[in-house]
Residue frames as qw, qx, qy, qz and C-alpha x, y, z in Angstrom:
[[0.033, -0.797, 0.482, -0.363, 39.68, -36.43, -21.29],
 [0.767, -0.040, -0.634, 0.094, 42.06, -39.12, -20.12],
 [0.460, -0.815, 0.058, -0.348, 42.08, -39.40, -16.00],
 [0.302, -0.774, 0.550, -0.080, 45.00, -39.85, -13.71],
 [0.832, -0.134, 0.479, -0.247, 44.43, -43.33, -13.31],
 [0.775, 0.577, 0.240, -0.088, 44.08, -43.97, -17.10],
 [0.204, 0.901, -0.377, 0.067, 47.31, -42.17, -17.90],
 [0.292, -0.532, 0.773, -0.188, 49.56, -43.81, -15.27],
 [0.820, -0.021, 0.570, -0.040, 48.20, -47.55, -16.50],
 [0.708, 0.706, -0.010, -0.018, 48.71, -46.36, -20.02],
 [0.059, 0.791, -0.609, 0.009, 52.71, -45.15, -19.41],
 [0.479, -0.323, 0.816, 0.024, 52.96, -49.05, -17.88],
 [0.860, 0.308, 0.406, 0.007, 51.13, -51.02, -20.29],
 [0.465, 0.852, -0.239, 0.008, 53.50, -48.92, -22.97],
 [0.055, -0.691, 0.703, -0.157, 56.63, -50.05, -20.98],
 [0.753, -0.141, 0.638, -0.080, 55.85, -53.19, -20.40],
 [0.738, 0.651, 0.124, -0.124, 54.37, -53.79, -24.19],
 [0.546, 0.752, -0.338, 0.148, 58.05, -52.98, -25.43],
 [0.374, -0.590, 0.693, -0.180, 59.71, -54.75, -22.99],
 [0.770, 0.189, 0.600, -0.108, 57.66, -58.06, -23.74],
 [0.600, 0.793, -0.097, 0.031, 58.55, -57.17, -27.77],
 [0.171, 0.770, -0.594, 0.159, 62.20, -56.90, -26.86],
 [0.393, -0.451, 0.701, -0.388, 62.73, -59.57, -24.22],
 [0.695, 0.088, 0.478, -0.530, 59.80, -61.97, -24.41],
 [0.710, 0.186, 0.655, 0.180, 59.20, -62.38, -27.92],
 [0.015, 0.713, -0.258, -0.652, 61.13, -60.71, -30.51],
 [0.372, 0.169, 0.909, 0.081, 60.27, -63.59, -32.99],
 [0.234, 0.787, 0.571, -0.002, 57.00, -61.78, -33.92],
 [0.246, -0.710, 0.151, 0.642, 58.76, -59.14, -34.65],
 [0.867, 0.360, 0.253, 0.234, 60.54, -60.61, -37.73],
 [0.682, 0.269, 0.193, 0.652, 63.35, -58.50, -37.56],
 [0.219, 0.594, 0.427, 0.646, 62.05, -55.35, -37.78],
 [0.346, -0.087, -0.704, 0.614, 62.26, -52.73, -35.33],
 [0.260, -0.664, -0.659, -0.238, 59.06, -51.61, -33.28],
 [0.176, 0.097, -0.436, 0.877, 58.31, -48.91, -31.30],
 [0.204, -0.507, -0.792, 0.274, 55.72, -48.21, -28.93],
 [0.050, 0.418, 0.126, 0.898, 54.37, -44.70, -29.75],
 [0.348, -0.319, 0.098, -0.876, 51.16, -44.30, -27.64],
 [0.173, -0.204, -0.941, 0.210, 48.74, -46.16, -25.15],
 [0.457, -0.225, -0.032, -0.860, 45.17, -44.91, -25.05],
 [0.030, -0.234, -0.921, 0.309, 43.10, -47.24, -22.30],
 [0.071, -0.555, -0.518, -0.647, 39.46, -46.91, -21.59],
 [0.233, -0.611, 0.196, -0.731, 37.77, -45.38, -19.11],
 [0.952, -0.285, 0.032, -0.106, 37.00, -49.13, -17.31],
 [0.136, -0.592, 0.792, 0.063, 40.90, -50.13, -18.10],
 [0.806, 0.242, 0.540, -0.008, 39.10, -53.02, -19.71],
 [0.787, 0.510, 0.227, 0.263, 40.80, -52.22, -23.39],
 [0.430, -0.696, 0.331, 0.470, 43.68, -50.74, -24.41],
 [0.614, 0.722, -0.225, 0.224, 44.95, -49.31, -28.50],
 [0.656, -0.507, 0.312, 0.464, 48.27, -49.80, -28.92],
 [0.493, 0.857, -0.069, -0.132, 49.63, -47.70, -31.49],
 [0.839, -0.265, 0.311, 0.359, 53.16, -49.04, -33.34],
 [0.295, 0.774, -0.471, -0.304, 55.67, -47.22, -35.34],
 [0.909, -0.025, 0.410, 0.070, 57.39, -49.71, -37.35],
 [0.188, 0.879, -0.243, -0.364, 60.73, -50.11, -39.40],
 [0.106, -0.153, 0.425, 0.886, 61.22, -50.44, -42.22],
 [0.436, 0.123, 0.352, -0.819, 58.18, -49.24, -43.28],
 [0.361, 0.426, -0.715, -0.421, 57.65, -51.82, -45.89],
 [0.361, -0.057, -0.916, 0.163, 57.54, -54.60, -43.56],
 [0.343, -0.204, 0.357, -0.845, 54.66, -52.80, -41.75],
 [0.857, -0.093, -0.210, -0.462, 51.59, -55.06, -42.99],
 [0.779, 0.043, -0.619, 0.088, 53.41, -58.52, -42.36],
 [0.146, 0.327, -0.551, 0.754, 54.56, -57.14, -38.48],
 [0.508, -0.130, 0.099, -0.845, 51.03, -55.87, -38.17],
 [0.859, -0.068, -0.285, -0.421, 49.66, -59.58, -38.64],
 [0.464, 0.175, -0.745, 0.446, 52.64, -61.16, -36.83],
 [0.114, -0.087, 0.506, -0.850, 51.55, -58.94, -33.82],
 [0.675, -0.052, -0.132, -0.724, 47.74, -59.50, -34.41],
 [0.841, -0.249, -0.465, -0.117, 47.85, -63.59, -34.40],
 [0.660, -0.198, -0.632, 0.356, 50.19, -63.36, -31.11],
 [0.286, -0.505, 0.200, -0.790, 48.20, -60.60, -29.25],
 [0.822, -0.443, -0.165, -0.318, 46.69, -63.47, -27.12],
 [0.837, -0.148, -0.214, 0.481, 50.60, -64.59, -25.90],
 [0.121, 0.477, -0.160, 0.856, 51.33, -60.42, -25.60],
 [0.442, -0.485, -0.172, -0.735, 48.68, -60.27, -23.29],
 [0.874, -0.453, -0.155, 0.086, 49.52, -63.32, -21.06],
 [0.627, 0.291, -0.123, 0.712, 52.70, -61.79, -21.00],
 [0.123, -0.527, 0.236, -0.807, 51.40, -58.47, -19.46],
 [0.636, -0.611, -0.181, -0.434, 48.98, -59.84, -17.47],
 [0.755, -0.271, -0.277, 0.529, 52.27, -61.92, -15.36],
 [0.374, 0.389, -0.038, 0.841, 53.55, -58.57, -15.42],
 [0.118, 0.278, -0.249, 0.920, 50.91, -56.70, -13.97],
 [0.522, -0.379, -0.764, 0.012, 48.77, -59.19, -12.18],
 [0.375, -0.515, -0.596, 0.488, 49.41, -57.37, -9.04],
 [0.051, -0.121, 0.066, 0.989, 48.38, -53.47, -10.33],
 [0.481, -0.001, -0.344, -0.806, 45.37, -54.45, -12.30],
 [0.672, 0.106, 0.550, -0.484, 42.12, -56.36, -11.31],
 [0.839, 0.377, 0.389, -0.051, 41.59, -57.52, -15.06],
 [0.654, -0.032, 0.646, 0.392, 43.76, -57.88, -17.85],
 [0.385, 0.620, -0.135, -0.670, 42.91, -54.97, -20.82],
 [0.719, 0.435, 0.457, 0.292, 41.97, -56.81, -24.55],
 [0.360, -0.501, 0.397, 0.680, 44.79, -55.45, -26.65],
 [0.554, 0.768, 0.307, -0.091, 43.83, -53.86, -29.64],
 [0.449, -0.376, 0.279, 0.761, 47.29, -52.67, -32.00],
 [0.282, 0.933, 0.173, -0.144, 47.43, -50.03, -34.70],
 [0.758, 0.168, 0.022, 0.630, 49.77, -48.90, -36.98],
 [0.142, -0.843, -0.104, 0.509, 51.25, -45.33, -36.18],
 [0.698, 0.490, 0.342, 0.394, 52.10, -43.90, -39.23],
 [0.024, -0.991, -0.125, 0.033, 52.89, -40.70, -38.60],
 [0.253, -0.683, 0.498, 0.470, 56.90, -40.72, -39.41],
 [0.405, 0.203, 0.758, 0.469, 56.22, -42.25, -42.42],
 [0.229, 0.859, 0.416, 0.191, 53.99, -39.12, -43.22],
 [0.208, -0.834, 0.338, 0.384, 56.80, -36.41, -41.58],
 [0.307, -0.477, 0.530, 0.631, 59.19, -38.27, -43.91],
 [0.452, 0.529, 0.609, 0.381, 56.79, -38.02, -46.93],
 [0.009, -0.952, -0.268, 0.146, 56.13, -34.41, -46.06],
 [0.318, -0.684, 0.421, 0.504, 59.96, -33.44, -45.68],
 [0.536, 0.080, 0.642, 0.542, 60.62, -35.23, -49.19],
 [0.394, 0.621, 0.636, 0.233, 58.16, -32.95, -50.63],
 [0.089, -0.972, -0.082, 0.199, 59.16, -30.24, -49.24],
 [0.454, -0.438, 0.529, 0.568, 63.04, -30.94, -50.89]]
């Protein structure tokens, strides 16, 4: 069970996370457009999943490694961000969300 604390750093690290993507460095992107689905932190606020929806889905894997080698320039990126909220800096773990790429396999099957 996630606590107050854990919640309310997750909602920012999510806003920020897609700010820095839009703003920062949309480069790593390649084009393709990202969305922040979910933030799950730990109970120390020392780590942080980051789950990504990603479109088209096609271009998921190559995004997924874009985002992987420049998780260490995402991360100095929050950490200016929220230098003055957090004591340390969460290691940034990402993830694809797949899960509208399974609704729109389901719906097809169901047509």
């Amino acid at each position: 069970m996630e606590t107050t604390r854990q919640s309310k750093v997750a909602k920012q690290i999510q806003k920020d996370i897609s700010d820095i993507f839009t703003k920062e460095c949309p480069e790593v992107l390649q084009g393709a457009m990202v969305t922040v689905t979910a933030v799950r932190m730990s109970p120390d606020l020392g780590y942080a999943k980051i789950y990504l929806s990603i479109f088209p889905f096609e271009r998921s894997a190559a995004v997924m490694e874009a985002v992987e080698a420049n998780a260490w320039r995402i991360r100095k990126a929050l950490g200016t961000r929220i230098r003055n909220q957090l004591r340390v800096v969460p290691e940034l773990s990402f993830f694809l969300d797949d899960s509208l790429e399974y609704i729109e396999n389901i719906d097809k099957l169901l047509k």
